[in-house]
C-alpha positions in Angstrom: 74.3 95.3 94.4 72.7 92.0 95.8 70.4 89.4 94.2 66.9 91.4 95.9 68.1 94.9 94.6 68.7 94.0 91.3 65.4 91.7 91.3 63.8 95.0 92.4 65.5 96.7 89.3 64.6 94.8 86.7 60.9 95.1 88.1 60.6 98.7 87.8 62.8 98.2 84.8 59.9 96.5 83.3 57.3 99.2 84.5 58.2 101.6 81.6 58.5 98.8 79.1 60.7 99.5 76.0 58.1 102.5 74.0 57.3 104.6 77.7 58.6 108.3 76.9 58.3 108.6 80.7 61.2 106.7 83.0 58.7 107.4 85.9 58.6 103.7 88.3 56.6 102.9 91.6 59.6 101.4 94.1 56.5 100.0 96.6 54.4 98.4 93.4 58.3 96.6 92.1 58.3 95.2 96.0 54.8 94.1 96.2 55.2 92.4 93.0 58.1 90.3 94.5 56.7 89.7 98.0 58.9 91.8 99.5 57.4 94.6 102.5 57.9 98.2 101.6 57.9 98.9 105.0 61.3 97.7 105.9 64.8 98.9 106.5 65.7 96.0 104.5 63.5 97.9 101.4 65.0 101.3 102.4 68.6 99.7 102.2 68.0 98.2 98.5 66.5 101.6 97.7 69.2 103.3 99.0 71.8 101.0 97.2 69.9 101.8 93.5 70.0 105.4 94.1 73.3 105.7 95.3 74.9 103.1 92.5 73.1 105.6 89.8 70.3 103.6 88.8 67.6 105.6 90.5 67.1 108.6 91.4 63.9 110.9 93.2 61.4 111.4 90.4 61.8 115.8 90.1 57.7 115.5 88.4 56.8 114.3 91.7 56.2 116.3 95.1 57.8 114.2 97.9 58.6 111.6 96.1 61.5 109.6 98.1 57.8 109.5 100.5 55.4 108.4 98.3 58.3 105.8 96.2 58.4 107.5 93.2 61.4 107.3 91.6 63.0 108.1 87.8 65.1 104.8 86.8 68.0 106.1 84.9 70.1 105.0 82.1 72.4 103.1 83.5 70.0 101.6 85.3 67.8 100.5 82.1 71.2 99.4 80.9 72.0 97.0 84.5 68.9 95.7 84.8 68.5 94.8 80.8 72.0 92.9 81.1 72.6 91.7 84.3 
């Protein structure tokens, strides 16, 4: 994982705080909030890298949600963003 995925981890890591009961984060909010365009292949790739590593994965509570940037951030993911 590069320096810009994990950055874009530990944003969305910090979207559900450490009390959330949901694990429900907003991929496009976590790239606005580092200056980084959505719109990008560049995003798409770092997406792409989360999911596939195991650290995201398409929210199933919401309809289309790979569109719309919705994702669930797993465990493991909670666990590489909170200590790496």
């Amino acid at each position: 994982m590069d320096d810009k995925a994990r950055q874009l981890l530990r944003v969305m890591r910090e979207q559900i705080g450490d009390h959330s009961a949901s694990r429900t984060v907003d991929a496009e909010a976590a790239a606005n909030n580092l200056g980084m365009d959505s719109g990008t292949r560049d995003f798409d790739r770092h997406l792409h890298d989360l999911v596939r590593a195991g650290y995201l994965e398409p929210d199933p509570n919401s309809a289309a949600s790979t569109e719309q940037r919705m994702y669930r951030i797993t465990f493991s993911g909670i666990y590489a963003a909170d200590n790496h």
